[in-house]
C-alpha positions, 0 to 999 in steps of 0.5 A, spaced: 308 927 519 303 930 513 298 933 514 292 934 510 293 943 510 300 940 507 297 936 501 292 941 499 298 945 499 301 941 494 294 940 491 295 947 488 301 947 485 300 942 481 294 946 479 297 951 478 292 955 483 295 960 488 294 965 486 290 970 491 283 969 488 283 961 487 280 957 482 279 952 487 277 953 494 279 950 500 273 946 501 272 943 494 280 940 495 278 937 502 273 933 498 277 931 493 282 928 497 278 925 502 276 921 496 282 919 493 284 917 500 279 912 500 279 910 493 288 909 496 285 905 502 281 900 497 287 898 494 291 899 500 289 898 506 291 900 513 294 894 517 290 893 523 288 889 530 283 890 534 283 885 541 277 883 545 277 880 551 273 874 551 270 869 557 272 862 558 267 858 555 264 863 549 263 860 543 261 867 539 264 873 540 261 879 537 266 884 533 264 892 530 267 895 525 271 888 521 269 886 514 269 878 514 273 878 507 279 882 510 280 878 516 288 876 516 289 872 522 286 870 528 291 869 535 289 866 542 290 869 548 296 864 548 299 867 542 297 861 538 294 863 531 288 859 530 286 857 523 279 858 519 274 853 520 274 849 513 267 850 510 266 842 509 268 841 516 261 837 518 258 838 525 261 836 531 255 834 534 254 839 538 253 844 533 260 846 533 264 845 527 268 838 527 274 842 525 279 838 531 282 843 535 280 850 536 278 854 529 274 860 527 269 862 522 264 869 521 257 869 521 252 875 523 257 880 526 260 874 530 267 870 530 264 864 531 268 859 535 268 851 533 271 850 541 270 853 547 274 859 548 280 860 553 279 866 557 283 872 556 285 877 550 283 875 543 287 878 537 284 879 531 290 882 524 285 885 519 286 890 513 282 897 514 280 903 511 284 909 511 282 914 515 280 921 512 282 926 515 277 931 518 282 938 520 288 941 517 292 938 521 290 931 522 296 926 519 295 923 512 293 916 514 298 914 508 305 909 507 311 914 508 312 916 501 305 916 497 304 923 498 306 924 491 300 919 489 294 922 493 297 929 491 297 926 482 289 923 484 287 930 488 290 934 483 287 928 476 279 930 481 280 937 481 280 938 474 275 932 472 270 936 477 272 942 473 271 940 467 264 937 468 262 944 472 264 948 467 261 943 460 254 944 465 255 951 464 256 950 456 263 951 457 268 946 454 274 949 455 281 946 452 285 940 455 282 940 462 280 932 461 287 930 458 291 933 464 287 930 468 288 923 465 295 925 465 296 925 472 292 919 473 297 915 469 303 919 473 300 917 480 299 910 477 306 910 475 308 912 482 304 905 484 307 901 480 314 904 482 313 903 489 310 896 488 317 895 484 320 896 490 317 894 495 318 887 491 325 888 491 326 889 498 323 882 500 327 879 495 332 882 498 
């Protein structure tokens, strides 16, 4: 488990700023990393479930807190996978869709249901937003071994910021955009690492 106190710390050294009066506080760090874990979530998304028990008959089931687009599977209570209702199904007659058999598609906050639902519990596969972490001691909601890419983006933020600070001030001092370039391309170059091998490991 890494903790968010463990990658500011990492933040640091990169930064070159541990010494006792710090060019950085712990609150302007925090906020670059709680934005590098999002823009890291956008383009990697946690893997998430959400169940919801649904009542014999019902054809709409509300659900909070999923975007429609990143739905992945939706599974019965049967543990059969139901597919997305085709957008060129027709009408069943009886304002379901004429898709046969059971199917889904999302409308208003609601999975819409094309048959009457079994009753149980229904489970909905989607991607999800990484968490930001809210304490020192929270765990990185990241993939085990990207640390290192939130550590290159935090660090690329903090002197971006830095820099934008210190030229509203009249001051331009010397490479500051230049290293927070570099570190984006190391971060991108530890993505496009990790991509690689993760494709090697499914191609087995």
């Amino acid at each position: 488990m890494t903790t968010r106190a463990e990658v500011r710390g990492a933040v640091r050294l990169r930064l070159e700023d541990t010494g006792a009066a710090p060019l950085w506080d712990d609150a302007a760090l925090n906020e670059a990393l709680a934005g590098e874990v999002r823009a890291y979530g956008a383009r990697f998304p946690r893997e998430a479930a959400t169940e919801l028990a649904v009542a014999a008959g019902a054809t709409r089931v509300p659900i909070a807190g999923i975007e429609p687009g990143r739905i992945v599977r939706v599974v019965d209570p049967a543990g059969v996978a139901v597919p997305r209702a085709l957008d060129d199904a027709g009408d069943g007659g009886d304002g379901t869709s004429g898709t046969v058999g059971q199917a889904w598609r999302w409308w208003g906050g609601e999975l819409v249901l094309a048959r009457p639902a079994a009753a149980g519990t229904w489970r909905v596969e989607h991607l999800a937003a990484r968490a930001v972490p809210t304490d020192d001691a929270a765990a990185l909601d990241v993939v085990a071994g990207d640390e290192e890419v939130l550590v290159a983006m935090a660090a690329a933020t903090a002197l971006r910021r830095r820099a934008t600070a210190d030229a509203k001030r009249g001051m331009r001092p010397a490479g500051l955009d230049a290293l927070a370039a570099a570190l984006r391309l190391e971060a991108a170059r530890l993505i496009a690492a990790r991509q690689r091998r993760a494709r090697g490991a499914w191609l087995g």
